[in-house]
MIVEX-672216 format. One record per residue (C-alpha): x, y, z. Coordinates in steps of 0.1 Angstrom, whole numbers, plus 5000, padded with zeros to 4 digits. Layout:
N
- xx	yy	zz
- X	Y	Z
...
// end
This chain:
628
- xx	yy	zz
- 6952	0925	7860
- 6941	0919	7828
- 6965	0920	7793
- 6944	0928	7771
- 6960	0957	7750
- 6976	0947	7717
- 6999	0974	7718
- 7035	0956	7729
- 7065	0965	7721
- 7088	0933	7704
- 7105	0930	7741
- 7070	0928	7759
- 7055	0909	7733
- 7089	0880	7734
- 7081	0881	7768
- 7046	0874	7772
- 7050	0849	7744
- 7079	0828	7766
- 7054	0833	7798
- 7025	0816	7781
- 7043	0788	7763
- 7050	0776	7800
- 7016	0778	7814
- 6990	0781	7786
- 7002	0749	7761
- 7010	0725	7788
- 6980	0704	7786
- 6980	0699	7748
- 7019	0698	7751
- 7018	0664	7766
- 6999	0648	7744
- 7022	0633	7724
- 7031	0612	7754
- 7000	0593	7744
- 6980	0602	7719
- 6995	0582	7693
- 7003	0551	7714
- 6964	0550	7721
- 6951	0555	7688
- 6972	0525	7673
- 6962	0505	7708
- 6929	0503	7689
- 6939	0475	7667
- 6947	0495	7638
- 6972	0477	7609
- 7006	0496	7611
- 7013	0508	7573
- 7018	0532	7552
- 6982	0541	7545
- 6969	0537	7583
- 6998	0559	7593
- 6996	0587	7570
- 6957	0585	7578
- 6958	0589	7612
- 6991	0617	7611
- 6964	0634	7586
- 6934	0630	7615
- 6963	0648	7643
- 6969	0673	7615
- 6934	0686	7605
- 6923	0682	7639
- 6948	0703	7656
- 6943	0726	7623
- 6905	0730	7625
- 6899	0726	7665
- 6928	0743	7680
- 6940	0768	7651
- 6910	0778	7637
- 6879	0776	7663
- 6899	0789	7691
- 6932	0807	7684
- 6912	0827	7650
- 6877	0825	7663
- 6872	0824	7696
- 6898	0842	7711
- 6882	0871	7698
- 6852	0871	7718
- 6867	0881	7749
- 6852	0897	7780
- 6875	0927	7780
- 6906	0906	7774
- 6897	0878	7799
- 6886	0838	7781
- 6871	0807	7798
- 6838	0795	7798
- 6829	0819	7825
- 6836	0848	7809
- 6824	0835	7774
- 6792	0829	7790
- 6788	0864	7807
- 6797	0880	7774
- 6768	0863	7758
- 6741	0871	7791
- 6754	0907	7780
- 6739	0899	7742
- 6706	0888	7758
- 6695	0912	7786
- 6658	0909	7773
- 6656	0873	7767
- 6647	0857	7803
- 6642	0822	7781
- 6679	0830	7764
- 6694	0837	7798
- 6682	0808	7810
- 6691	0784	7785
- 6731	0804	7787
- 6735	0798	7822
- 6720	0759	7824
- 6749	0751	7794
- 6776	0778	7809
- 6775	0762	7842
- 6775	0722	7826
- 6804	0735	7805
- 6822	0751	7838
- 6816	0710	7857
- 6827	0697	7828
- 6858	0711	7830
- 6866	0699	7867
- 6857	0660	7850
- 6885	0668	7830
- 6908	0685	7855
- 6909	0657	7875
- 6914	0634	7843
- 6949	0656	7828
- 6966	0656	7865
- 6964	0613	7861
- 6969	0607	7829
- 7001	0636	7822
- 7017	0623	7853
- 7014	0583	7844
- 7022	0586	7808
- 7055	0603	7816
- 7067	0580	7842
- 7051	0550	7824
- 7085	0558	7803
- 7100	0534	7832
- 7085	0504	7816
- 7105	0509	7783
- 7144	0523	7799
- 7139	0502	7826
- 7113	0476	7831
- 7123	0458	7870
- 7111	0494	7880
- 7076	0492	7862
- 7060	0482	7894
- 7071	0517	7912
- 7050	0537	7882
- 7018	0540	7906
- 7044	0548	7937
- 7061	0572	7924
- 7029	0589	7902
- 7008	0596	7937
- 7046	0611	7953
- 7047	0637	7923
- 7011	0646	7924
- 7012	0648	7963
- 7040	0667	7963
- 7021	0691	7936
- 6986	0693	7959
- 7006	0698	7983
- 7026	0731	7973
- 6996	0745	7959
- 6994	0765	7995
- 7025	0785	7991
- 7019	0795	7956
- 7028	0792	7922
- 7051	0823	7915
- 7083	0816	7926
- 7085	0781	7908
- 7065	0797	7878
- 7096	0812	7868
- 7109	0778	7858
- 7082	0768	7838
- 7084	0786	7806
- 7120	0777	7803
- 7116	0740	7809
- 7085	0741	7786
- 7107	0755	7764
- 7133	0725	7761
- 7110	0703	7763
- 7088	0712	7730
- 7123	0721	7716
- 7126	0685	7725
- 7098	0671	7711
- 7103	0687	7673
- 7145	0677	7681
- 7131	0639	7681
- 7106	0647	7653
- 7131	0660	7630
- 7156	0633	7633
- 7129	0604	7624
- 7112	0623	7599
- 7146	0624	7583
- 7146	0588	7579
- 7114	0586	7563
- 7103	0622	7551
- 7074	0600	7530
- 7051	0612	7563
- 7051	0645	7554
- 7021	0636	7527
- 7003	0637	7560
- 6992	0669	7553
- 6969	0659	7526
- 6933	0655	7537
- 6928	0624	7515
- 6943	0600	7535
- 6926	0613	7567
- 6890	0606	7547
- 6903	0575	7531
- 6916	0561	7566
- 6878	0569	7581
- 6856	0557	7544
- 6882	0524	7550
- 6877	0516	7584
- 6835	0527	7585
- 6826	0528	7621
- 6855	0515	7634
- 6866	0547	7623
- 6850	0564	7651
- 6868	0549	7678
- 6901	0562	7659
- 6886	0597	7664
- 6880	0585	7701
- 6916	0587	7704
- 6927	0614	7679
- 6907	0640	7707
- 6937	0632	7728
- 6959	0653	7709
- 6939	0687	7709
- 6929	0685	7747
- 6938	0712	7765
- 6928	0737	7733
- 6902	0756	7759
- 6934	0766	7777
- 6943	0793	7751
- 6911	0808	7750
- 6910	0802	7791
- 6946	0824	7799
- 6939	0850	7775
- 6934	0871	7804
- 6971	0865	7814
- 6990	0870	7789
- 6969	0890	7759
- 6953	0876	7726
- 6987	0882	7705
- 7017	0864	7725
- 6993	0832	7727
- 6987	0832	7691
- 7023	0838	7681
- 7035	0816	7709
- 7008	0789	7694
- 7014	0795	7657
- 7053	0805	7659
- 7066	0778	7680
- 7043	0752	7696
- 7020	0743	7664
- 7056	0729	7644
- 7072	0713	7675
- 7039	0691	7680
- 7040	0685	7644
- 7074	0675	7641
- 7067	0653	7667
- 7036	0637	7659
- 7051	0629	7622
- 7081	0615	7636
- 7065	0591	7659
- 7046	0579	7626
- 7080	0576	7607
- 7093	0559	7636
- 7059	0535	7633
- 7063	0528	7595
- 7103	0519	7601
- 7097	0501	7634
- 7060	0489	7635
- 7072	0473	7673
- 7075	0506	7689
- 7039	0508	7687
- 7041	0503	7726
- 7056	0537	7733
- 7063	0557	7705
- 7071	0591	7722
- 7102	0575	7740
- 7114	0552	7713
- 7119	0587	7694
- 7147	0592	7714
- 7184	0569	7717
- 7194	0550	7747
- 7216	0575	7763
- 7188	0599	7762
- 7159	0583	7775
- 7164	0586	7814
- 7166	0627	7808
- 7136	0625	7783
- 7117	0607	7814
- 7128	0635	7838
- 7122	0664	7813
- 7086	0645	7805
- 7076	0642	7844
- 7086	0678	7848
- 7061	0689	7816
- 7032	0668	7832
- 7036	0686	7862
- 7035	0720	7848
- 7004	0710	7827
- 6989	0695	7859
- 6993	0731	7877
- 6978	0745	7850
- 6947	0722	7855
- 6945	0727	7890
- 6951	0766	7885
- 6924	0768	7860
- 6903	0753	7885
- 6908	0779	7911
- 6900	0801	7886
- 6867	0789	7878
- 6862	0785	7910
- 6864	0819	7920
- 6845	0831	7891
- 6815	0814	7899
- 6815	0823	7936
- 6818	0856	7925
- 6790	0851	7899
- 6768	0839	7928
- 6768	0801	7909
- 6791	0784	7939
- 6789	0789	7976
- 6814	0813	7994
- 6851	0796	7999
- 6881	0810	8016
- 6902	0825	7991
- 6938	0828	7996
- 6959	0851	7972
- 6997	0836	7967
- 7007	0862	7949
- 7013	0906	7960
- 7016	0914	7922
- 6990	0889	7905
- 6953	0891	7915
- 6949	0855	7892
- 6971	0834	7913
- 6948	0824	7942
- 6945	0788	7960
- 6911	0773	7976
- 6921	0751	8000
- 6885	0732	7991
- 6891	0729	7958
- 6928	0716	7964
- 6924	0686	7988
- 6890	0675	7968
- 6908	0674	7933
- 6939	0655	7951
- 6919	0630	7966
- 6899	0626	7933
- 6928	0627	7915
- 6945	0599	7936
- 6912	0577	7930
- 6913	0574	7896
- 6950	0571	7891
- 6947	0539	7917
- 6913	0529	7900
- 6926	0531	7863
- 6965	0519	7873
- 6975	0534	7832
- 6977	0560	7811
- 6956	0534	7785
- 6934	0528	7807
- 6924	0568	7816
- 6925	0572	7776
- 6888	0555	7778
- 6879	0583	7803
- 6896	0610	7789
- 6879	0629	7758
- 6843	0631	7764
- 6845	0661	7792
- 6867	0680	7765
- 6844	0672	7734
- 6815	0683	7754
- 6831	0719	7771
- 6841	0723	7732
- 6803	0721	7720
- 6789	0745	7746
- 6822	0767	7736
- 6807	0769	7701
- 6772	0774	7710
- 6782	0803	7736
- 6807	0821	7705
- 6774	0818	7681
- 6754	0835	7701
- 6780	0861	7710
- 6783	0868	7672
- 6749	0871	7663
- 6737	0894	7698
- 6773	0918	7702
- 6791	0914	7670
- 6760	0916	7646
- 6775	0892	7617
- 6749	0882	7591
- 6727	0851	7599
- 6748	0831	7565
- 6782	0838	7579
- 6771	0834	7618
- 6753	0797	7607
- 6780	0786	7587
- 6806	0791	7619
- 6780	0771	7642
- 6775	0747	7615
- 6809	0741	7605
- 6822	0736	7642
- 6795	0718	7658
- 6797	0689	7628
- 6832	0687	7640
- 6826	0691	7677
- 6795	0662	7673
- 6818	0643	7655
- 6845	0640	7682
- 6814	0636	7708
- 6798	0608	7697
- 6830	0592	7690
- 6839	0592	7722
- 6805	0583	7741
- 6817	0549	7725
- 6842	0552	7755
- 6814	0559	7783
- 6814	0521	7791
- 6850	0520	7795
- 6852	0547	7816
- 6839	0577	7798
- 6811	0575	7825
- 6840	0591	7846
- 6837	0629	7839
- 6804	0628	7832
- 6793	0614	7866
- 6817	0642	7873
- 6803	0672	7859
- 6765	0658	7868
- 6770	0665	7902
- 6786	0695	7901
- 6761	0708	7879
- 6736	0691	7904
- 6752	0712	7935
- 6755	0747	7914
- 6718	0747	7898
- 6706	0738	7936
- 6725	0769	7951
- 6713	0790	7925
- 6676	0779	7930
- 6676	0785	7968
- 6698	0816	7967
- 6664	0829	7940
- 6641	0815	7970
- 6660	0835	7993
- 6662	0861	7973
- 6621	0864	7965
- 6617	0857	8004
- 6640	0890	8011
- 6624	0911	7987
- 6589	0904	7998
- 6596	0911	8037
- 6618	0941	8026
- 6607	0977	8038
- 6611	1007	8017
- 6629	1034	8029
- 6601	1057	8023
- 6576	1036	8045
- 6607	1037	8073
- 6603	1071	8085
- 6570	1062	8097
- 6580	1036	8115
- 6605	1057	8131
- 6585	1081	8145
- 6560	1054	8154
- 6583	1032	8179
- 6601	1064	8189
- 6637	1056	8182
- 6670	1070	8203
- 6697	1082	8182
- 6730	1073	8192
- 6765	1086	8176
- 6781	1063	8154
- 6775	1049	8119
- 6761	1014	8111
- 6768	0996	8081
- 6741	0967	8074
- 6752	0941	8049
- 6723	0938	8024
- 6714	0911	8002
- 6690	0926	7981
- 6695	0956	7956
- 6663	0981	7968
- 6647	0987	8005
- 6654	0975	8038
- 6669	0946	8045
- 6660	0921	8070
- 6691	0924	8099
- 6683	0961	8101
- 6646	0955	8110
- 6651	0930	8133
- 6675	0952	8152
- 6654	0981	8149
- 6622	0964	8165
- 6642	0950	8190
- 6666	0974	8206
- 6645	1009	8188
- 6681	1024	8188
- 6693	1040	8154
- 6728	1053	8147
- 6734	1087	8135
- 6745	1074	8103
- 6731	1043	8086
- 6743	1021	8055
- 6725	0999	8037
- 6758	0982	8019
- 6749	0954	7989
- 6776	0943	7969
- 6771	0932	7932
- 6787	0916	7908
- 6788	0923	7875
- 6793	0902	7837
- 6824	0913	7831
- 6856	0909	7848
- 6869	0942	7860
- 6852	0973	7875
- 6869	1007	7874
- 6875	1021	7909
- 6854	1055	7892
- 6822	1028	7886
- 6826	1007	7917
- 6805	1030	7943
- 6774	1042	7937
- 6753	1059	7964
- 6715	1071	7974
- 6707	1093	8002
- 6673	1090	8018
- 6653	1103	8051
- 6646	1141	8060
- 6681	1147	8077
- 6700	1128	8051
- 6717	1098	8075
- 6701	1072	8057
- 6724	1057	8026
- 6724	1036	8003
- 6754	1022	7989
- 6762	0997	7962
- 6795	0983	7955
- 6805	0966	7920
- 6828	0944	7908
- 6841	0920	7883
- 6839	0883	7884
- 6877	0884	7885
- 6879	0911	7913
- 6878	0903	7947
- 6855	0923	7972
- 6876	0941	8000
- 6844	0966	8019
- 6874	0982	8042
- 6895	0993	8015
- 6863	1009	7990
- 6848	1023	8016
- 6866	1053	8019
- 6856	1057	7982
- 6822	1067	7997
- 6840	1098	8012
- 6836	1109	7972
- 6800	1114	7980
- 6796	1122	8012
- 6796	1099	8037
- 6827	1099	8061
- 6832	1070	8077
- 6854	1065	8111
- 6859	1031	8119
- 6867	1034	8154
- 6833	1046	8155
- 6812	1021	8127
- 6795	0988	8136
- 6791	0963	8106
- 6757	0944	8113
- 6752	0911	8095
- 6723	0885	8095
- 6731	0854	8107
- 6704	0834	8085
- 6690	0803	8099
- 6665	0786	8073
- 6638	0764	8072
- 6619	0749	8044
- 6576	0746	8043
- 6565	0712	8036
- 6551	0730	8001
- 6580	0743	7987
- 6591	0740	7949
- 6624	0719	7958
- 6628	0683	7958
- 6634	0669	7994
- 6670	0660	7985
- 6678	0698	7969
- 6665	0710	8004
- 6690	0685	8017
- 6717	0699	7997
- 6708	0734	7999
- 6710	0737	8036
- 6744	0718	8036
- 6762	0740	8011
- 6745	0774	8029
- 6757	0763	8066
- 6791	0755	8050
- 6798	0787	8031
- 6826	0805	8041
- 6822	0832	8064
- 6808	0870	8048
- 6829	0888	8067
- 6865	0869	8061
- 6850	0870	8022
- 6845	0904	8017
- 6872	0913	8043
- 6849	0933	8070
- 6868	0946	8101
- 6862	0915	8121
- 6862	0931	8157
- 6837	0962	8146
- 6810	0929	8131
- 6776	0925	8153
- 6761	0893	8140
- 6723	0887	8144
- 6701	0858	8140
- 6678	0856	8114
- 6649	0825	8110
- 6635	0822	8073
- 6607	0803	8066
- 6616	0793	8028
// end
């Protein structure tokens, strides 16, 4: 269910806050395990001015990116509570119902946006898990040759748990996120101590003098910087979860300073000890702690690596819903949370990625090339979708709505084109990525519309189908039948061809489509809505609506149609569903290889009747050929 009410009392709203510090900031909360290890692996001279500069870049970027754009802005253009690219971009179809062109051009970004953030999925999993145990080449370098060992054990061991759920272990993780940003402003605070001179940091001059200085080296510094603010979509993404006000207090009360802290402490550990430019996160921290700090960081990289791969369940099951993805199996882990759900596709394809590029890349440096590029991009389309929220729902003036796009997408660019310096190096990575998953949703969206237009043009109305009835001189037999429909008006296909071929009607027919709508939930008092047709009224038809976060269930909502009506004994009902089997015409407005593709992802969807759980043993399947 979604939070979206503001009104919590302190206890609920402490509570909420805890909860999302240990899913929602996990990403971003690992960051300092890198991020300023990489930017100084760029070459950059290690002094006072190079150091306040770049602590100034990690300052106003966090600032500007993550506190203003997302936790100020953004956030508030949520889809009745819910966040993520899915729901932003449904919340801006919603603005522009009479603009086919604007639809359009929504969707085609929307769904890059949504592949763009499976590039970077399987990026965070890699890169988290290596940086933390990387730490084994600074306490204890004889073991650096177990790093890429023991990085595939953890995230196989994380895949692999995936099945049983996340609830029972989600307990830990707000307390261990806890201690550990506790641990990272700890470490902070004691180096910034020994050289408080950092704090000037804060002033923007010596982030613009760093970038006039260094021209357009200075780009490949903000290549790097973008490592410190990935994983900003996530508080816009788990608003659903936990509600607009415990992320932003978690964020602003207790996350924001502990990444400070620490980020200004590695550079006053930098400007004391230029050497420890090889890992400053752990040299932070004394001898005696540094085998705990590895443990406590491996167990943080986890946490932000399930929250990757439960984001991308997410998605996943968004954009089946939204009809952008071919039906999976959906698995819910959880009897009290409808958002915790595993797809057993989408969990062995990410591992197996995920294990590819941690052996192709072998270091956290060498994923830094990779990483970025995905996030700058999902960030753009983030601020394109927001505008044209504001200007079609909210109604802000066209001064104030252009200065928001302006303001973020010169920020957004900038962090863009810095890193497509990195697509040589591996920044190809995600976007190779994202291409083909944008490739494989735009192709089952454009043969689901042939489909679609082939359906509707060999539909039959219902007023046309009393004709026919008394024309082939049908028996009535007791019973209802409930035909699956894909189409919203007439007579779909599977009854026809059962009708022409047997001449045998039930007492009581259904003609069942179920849509789903731009917006998350449905309300059990919207989610049926019913037509009666033919002289003796035992012709129906029903539609059933729901969120893009709800999941169908036709057993359970159909004794919601007994509100109008139609009473329906299942020992007595007979679900009929077309079995489609499709061809293509020589002449036909796909590409060969969309054809190809098409057919594969059709003949591999899951099953409708496991997907919108139909009484299996009352289903009569019948074969359908389509001529596309």
């Amino acid at each position: 269910m979604s939070t979206n009410s503001n009104n919590y009392s302190k206890k609920q709203l402490a509570a909420l806050s805890l909860s999302a510090i240990g899913v929602v900031f996990g990403d971003i909360g690992t960051s300092p395990l890198y991020a300023v290890k990489e930017i100084f692996g760029n070459h950059l001279l290690i002094d006072k001015l190079h150091v306040l500069g770049v602590l100034s870049l990690i300052f106003w970027s966090l600032t500007s990116v993550v506190a203003i754009k997302y936790a100020t802005f953004i956030m508030r253009a949520n889809n009745k509570g819910e966040g993520g690219i899915m729901a932003l971009m449904a919340l801006a179809l919603q603005s522009s119902k009479d603009h086919p062109k604007r639809r359009g051009f929504i969707i085609t970004i929307g769904l890059f946006g949504a592949a763009l953030f499976y590039g970077d999925g399987i990026i965070t999993p890699a890169i988290s898990v290596l940086s933390a145990v990387e730490g084994l080449q600074i306490i204890a370098p004889p073991l650096a040759h177990y790093i890429l060992p023991i990085t595939i054990v953890v995230l196989s061991g994380l895949f692999i748990l995936q099945a049983r759920g996340t609830g029972k272990v989600g307990i830990l993780f707000a307390p261990i996120m806890c201690v550990w940003f506790l641990t990272l402003g700890g470490l902070g605070v004691v180096n910034i101590i020994k050289n408080p001179e950092v704090l000037m940091a804060i002033n923007p001059y010596y982030a613009v003098h760093l970038l006039t200085e260094l021209g357009w080296t200075g780009l490949l510094i903000m290549g790097s910087v973008v490592l410190a603010i990935t994983g900003a979509e996530a508080l816009y993404a788990d608003m659903g979860h936990f509600g607009l006000k415990p992320i932003r207090y978690a964020w602003f009360g207790f996350v924001f300073p502990m990444l400070l802290l620490c980020y200004f402490g590695q550079g006053a550990l930098l400007l004391e000890h230029p050497e420890a430019v090889k890992n400053p996160f752990y040299l932070l921290a004394p001898k005696w702690a540094m085998y705990p700090l590895l443990i406590l960081a491996t167990l943080a990289s986890v946490i932000a690596s399930q929250a990757v791969i439960s984001g991308a369940f997410s998605v996943t099951r968004q954009a089946i819903q939204l009809g952008y993805c071919p039906r999976m199996k959906i698995a819910h882990t959880s009897g009290q949370e409808m958002g915790q759900v595993y797809l057993s596709t989408v969990n062995w394809l990410l591992m197996v990625c995920v294990f590819i590029v941690v052996l192709s890349f072998q270091s956290s440096s060498a994923l830094a090339s990779a990483y970025g590029i995905a996030v700058t991009g999902t960030m753009i389309i983030d601020t394109v979708l927001a505008f044209i929220v504001i200007q079609g729902l909210w109604q802000w003036k066209k001064s104030t709505s252009f200065l928001f796009l302006s303001t973020f997408l010169i920020i957004d660019f900038l962090f863009l084109f810095a890193n497509s310096l990195k697509i040589p190096t591996g920044g190809w990575l995600p976007l190779v990525i994202g291409t083909v998953l944008f490739l494989i949703m735009t192709t089952w969206i454009k043969g689901r519309a042939l489909l679609a237009n082939y359906m509707d043009e060999h539909r039959l109305l219902f007023e046309d189908l009393e004709e026919k009835i008394i024309t082939h001189q049908a028996v009535f037999v007791k019973g209802t039948a409930i035909y699956l429909a894909k189409t919203l008006h007439g007579v779909p296909q599977v009854f026809l061809h059962n009708f022409e071929h047997n001449h045998v009607l039930h007492e009581q027919i259904i003609i069942l489509t179920i849509v789903t709508k731009d917006e998350p939930y449905i309300d059990y008092e919207h989610r049926v809505k019913i037509r009666r047709f033919g002289a003796n009224h035992n012709f129906y038809r029903v539609k059933f609506y729901y969120g893009f976060q709800q999941s169908p269930d036709v057993r359970q909502d159909l004794e919601l149609c007994a509100q109008g009506g139609i009473h329906i004994d299942f020992q007595d009902t007979s679900f009929f569903i077309g079995s489609e089997q499709i061809t293509f015409k020589e002449r036909n407005s796909l590409p060969r290889w969309r054809k190809t593709l098409f057919l594969f992802l059709f003949h591999n969807a899951a099953s409708a009747i496991d997907f919108f759980k139909i009484p299996v043993e009352r289903v009569i399947e019948l074969g359908i050929r389509i001529n596309l």
